[in-house]
C-alpha positions as CSV (number, residue, x, y, z in Angstrom):
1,X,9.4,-19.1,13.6
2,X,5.7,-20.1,13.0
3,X,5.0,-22.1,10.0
4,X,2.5,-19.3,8.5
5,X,5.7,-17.1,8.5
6,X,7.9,-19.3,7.0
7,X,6.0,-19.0,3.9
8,X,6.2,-15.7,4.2
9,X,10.1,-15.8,4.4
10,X,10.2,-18.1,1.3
11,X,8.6,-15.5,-0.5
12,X,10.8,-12.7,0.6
13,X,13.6,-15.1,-1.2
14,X,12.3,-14.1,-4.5
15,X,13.8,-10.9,-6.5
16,X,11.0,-10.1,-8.4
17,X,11.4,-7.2,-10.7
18,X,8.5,-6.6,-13.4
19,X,8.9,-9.3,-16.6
20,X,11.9,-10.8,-15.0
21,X,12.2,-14.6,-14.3
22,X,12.2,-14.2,-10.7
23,X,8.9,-12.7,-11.1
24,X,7.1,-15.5,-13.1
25,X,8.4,-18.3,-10.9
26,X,7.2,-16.5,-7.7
27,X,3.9,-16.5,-9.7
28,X,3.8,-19.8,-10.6
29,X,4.6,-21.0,-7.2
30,X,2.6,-19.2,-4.8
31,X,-0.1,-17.2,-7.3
32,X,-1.2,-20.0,-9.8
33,X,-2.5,-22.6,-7.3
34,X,-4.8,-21.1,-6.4
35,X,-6.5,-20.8,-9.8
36,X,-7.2,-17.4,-10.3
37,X,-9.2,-14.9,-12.7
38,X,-6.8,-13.9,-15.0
39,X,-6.9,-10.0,-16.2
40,X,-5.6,-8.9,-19.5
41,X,-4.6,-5.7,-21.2
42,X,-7.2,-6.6,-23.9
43,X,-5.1,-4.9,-26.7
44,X,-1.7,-6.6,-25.6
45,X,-2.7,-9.8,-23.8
46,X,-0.2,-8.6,-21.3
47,X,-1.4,-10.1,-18.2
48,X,-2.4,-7.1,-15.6
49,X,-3.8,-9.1,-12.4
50,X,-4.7,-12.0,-11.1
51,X,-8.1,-12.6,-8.8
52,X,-9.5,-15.1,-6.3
53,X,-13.0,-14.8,-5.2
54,X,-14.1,-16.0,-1.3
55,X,-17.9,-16.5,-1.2
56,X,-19.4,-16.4,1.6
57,X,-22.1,-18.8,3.7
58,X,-24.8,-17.6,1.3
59,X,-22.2,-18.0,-1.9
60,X,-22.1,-14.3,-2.0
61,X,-18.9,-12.4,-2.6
62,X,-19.0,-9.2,-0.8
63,X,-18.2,-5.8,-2.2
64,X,-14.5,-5.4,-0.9
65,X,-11.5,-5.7,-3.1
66,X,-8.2,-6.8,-1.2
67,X,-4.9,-5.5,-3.2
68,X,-1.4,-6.5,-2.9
69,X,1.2,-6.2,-6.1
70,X,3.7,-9.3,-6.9
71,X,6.6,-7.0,-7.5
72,X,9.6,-5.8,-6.7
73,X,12.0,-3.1,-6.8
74,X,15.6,-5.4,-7.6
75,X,16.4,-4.9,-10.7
76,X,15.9,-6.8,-14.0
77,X,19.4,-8.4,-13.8
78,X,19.6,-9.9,-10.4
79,X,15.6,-11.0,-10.8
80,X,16.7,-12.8,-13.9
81,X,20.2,-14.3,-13.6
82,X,20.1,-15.0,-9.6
83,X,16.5,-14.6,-8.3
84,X,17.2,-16.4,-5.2
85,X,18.3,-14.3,-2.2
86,X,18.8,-15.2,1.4
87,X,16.8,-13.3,4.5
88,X,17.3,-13.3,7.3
89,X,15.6,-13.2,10.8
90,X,16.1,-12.2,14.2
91,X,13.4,-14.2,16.6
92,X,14.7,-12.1,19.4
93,X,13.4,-9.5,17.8
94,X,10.6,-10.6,15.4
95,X,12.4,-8.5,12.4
96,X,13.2,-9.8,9.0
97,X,15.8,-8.1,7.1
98,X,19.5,-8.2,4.8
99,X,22.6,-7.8,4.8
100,X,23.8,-7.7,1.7
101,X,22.8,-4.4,0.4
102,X,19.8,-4.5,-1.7
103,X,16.1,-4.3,-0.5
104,X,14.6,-7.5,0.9
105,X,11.0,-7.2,-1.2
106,X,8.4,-6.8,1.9
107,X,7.2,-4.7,0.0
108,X,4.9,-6.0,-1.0
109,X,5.5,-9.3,-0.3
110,X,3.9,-8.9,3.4
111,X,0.6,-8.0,1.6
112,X,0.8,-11.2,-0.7
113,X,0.9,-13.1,2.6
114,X,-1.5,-11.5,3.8
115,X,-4.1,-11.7,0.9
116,X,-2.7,-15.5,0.8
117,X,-3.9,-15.9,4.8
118,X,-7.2,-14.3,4.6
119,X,-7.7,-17.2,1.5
120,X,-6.7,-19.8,3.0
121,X,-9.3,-19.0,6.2
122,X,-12.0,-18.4,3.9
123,X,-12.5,-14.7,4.7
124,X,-15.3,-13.4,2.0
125,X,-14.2,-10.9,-0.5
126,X,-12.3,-10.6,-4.1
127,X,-8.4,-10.4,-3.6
128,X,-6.1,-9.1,-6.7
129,X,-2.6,-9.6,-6.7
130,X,-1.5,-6.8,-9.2
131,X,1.2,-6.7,-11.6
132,X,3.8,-4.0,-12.2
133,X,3.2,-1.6,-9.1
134,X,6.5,-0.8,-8.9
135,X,6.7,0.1,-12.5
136,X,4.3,3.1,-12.5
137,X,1.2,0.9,-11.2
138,X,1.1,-1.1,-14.5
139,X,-1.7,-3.2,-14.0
140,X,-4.0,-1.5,-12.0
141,X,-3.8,1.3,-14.4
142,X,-4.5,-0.8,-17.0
143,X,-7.6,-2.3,-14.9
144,X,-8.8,0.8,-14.4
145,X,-8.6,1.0,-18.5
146,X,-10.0,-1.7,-19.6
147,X,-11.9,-3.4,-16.6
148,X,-13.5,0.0,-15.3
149,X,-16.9,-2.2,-15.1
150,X,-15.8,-5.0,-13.4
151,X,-14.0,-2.2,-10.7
152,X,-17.7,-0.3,-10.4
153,X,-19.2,-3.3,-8.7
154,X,-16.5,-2.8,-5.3
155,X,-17.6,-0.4,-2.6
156,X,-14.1,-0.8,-1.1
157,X,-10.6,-1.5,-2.3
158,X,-8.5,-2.0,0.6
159,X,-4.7,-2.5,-0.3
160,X,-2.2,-4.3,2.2
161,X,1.0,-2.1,1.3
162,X,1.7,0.7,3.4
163,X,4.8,1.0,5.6
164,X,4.7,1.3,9.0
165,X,2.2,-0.1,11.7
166,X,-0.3,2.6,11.7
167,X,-1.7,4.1,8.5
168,X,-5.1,3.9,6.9
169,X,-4.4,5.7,3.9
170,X,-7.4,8.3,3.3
171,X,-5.2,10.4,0.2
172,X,-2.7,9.2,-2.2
173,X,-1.6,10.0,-5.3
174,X,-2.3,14.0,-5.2
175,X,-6.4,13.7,-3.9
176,X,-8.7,12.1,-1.8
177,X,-9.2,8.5,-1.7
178,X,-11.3,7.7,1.1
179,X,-13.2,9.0,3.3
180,X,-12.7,9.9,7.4
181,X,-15.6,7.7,8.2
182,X,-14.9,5.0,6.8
183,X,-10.9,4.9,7.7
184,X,-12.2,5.7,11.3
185,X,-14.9,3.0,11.5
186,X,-12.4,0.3,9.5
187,X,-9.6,1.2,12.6
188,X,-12.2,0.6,15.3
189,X,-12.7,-2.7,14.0
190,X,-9.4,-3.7,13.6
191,X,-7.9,-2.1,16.5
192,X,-10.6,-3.4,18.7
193,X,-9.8,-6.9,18.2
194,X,-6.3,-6.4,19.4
195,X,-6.7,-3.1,21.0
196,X,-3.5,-3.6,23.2
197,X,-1.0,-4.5,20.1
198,X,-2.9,-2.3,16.9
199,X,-3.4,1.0,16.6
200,X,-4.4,2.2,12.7
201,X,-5.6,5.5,12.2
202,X,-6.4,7.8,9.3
203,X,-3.3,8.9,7.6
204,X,-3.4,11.7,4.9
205,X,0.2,11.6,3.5
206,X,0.1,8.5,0.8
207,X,2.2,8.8,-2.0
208,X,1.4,5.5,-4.3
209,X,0.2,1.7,-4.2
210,X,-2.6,0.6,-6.6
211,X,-5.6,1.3,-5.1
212,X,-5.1,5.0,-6.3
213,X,-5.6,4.1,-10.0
214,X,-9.6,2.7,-8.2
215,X,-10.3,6.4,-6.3
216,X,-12.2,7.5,-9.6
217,X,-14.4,3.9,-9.8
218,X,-14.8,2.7,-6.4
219,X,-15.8,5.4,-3.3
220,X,-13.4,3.7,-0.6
221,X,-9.8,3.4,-1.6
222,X,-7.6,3.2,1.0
223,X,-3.8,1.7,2.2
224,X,-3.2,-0.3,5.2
225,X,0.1,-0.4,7.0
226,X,2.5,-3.9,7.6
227,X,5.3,-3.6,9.2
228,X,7.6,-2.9,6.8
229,X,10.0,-0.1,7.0
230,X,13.0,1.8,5.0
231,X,11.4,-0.1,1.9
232,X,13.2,0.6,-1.6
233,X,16.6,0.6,0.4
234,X,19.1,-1.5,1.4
235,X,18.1,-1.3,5.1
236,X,14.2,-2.2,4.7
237,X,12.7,-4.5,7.3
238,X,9.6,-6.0,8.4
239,X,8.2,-6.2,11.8
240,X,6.9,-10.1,11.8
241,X,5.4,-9.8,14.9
242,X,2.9,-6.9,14.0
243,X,2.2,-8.4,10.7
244,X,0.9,-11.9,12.4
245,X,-1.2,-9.6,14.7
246,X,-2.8,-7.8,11.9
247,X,-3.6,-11.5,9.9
248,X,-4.9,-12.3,13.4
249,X,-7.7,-9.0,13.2
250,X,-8.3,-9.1,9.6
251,X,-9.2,-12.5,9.4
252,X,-11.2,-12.4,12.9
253,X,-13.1,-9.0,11.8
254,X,-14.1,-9.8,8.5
255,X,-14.6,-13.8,8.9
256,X,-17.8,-13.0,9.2
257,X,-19.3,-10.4,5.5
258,X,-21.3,-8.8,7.6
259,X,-18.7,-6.8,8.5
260,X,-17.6,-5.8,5.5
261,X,-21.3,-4.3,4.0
262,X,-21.3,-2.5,8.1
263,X,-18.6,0.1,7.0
264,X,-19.6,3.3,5.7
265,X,-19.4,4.4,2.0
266,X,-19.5,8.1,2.3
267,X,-17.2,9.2,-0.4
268,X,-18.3,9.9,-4.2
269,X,-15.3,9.2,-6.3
270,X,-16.5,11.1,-8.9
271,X,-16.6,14.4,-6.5
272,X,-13.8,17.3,-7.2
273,X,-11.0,17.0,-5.3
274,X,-10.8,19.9,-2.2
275,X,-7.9,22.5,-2.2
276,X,-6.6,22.7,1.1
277,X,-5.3,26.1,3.0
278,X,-2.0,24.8,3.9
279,X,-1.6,27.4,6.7
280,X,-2.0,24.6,9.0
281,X,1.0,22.4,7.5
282,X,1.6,19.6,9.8
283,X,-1.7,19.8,11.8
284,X,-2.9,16.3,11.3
285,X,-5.4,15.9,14.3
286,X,-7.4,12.9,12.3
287,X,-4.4,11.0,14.2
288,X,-6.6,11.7,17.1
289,X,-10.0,11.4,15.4
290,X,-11.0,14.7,14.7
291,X,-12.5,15.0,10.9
292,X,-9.6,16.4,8.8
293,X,-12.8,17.0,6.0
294,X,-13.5,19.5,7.8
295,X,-10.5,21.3,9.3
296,X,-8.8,21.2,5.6
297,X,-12.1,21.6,3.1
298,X,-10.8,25.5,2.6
299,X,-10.7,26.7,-0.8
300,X,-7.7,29.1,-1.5
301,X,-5.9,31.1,-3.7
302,X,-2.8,30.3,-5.2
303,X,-1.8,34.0,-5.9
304,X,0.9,34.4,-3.5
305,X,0.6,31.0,-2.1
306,X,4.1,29.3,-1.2
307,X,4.6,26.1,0.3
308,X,7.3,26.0,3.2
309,X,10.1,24.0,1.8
310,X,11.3,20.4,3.1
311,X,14.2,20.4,5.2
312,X,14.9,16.6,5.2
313,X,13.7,13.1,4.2
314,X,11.1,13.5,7.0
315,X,9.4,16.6,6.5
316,X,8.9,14.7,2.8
317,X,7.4,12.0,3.8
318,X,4.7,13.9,6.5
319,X,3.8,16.1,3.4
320,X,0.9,14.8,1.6
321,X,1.2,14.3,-2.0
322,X,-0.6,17.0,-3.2
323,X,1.6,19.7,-1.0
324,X,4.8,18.6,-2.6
325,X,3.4,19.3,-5.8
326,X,2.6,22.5,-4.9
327,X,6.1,23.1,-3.3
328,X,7.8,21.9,-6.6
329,X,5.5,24.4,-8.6
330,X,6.1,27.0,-6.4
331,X,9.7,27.3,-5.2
332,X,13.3,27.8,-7.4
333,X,14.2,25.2,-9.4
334,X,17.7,25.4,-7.9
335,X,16.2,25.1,-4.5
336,X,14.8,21.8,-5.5
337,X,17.5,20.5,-6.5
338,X,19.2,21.1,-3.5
339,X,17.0,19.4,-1.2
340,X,17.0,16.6,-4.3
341,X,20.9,16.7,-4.1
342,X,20.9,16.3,-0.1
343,X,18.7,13.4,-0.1
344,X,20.6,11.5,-2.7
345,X,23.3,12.0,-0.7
346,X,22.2,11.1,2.5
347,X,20.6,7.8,0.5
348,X,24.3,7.0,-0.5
349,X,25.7,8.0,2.7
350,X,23.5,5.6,4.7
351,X,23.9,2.7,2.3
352,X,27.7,2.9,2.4
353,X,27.0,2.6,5.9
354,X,25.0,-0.4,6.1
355,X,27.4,-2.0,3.9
């Protein structure tokens, strides 16, 4: 195992639920040494965020805010009364995972390494390591409060918490949150420094990570894939290997801030949100590069407008956010609950299995 990842397997060690112990020594090791702005809820003094400014060769800090969040899903109890958990690795394989039945914290723990790389090799920018994200997005909400000024002076805010190996997150969190442009030009330039091992592409089915609580303040908001997988659950994983080859890009691409002020800013945060015709459910050809903007930009009517119903865990998570909602509002209640009733079930099912 490299040494870079070793770190990043200490701090997988760490159950870190929100205001629990484990939480505040994870900070304190790993956070606090690097001397960072503190942000406060200004009414509570609870503590919302912490920055670290990168300057670069002309002392300037470009317009690009890197997100990660410092939390995790364990609960209160084990993050207080035994914080310390063991991971494990297979080298063979380049995967890190558990075995004893409770989520292993890469998320978001691989974005905290990764902000914590891009640091350490002086790549320019502002990095915020949020508190509370797995709480309801605690802190950024409560940046987006109270430090809505600060936010306004970011033309991007790029967060390091997506699953998978191949998402740039263009909606979450029911609208639009970037642009195609811009998710298409940030993939060519991370993609093309590894073009044989990365392959990002727009991705319009986000559900949640902080940078939505920025998509009213800052144009670009976006979610980048690494590596981890089955998060929440008691079989989540992290694929090492891709998450060392996207430090490798990011911190090869955007060395240089030039970079950075290159991409586009095309989208106006304080636009309306499109309504989409979801007659084409499930035709996402922005995989491919053609611009979703325009294929979905269809205004509708809801009269007589019904959503066709999940059938399983997957045809959830291809939905984008904004199409559930609309299936929810749309279809029987008991119908809900039976496709709520299945998945809890098959969440129980596969757990029992693991175990």
């Amino acid at each position: 195992m490299q040494k870079n990842m070793k770190r990043l397997a200490n701090m997988m060690r760490y159950r870190r639920a929100h205001n629990s112990v484990g939480e505040r020594v994870f900070i304190k090791k790993f956070i606090l040494p690097y001397n960072p702005t503190v942000f406060r809820d200004p009414l509570t003094q609870d503590i919302l965020a912490f920055v670290v400014d990168v300057a670069d060769v002309n002392n300037v800090v470009p317009p690009m805010l890197r997100s990660c969040h410092v939390d995790t899903v364990h609960t209160v109890e084990d993050s207080n009364k035994d914080y310390m958990q063991t991971v494990l690795y297979d080298d063979e394989c380049g995967l890190f995972y558990k075995d004893d039945g409770k989520p292993l914290g890469a998320d978001d723990a691989a974005g905290v390494w990764l902000l914590m790389e891009m640091i350490d090799a002086g790549v320019p920018g502002s990095y915020i390591f949020h508190r509370g994200e797995e709480r309801g997005g605690i802190g950024s909400g409560g940046m987006a409060d109270h430090h809505a000024a600060w936010l306004s002076g970011f033309k991007y805010a790029v967060a390091f918490d997506r699953r998978g190996d191949t998402s740039i997150i263009t909606e979450q969190s029911g609208g639009v949150c970037a642009s195609n442009e811009f998710a298409l030009a940030f993939g060519d330039l991370i993609n093309g420094y590894k073009p044989d091992y990365l392959d990002l592409r727009p991705d319009p089915t986000g559900i949640f990570t902080d940078t939505a609580n920025y998509r009213r303040i800052i144009p670009e908001c976006t979610n980048i894939s690494v590596g981890y997988d089955s998060e929440h659950t008691a079989s989540e994983m992290l694929d090492a290997v891709f998450l060392s080859t996207l430090r490798d890009a990011v911190v090869g691409v955007f060395k240089d801030s030039t970079t950075i002020t290159s991409l586009p800013v095309k989208r106006d945060p304080h636009a309306r949100d499109p309504e989409y015709d979801w007659s084409g459910y499930g035709r996402y050809e922005v995989a491919s590069g053609i611009d979703y903007d325009d294929l979905y930009d269809k205004r509708y009517s809801k009269r007589g407008h019904r959503v066709r119903a999940p059938q399983s865990a997957e045809d959830i998570v291809g939905m984008r956010f904004q199409e559930l909602v609309e299936w929810v509002e749309s279809d029987d209640a008991a119908n809900v609950a039976d496709i709520l009733t299945m998945l809890a079930e098959d969440l129980v099912y596969n757990t029992h299995t693991i175990n």
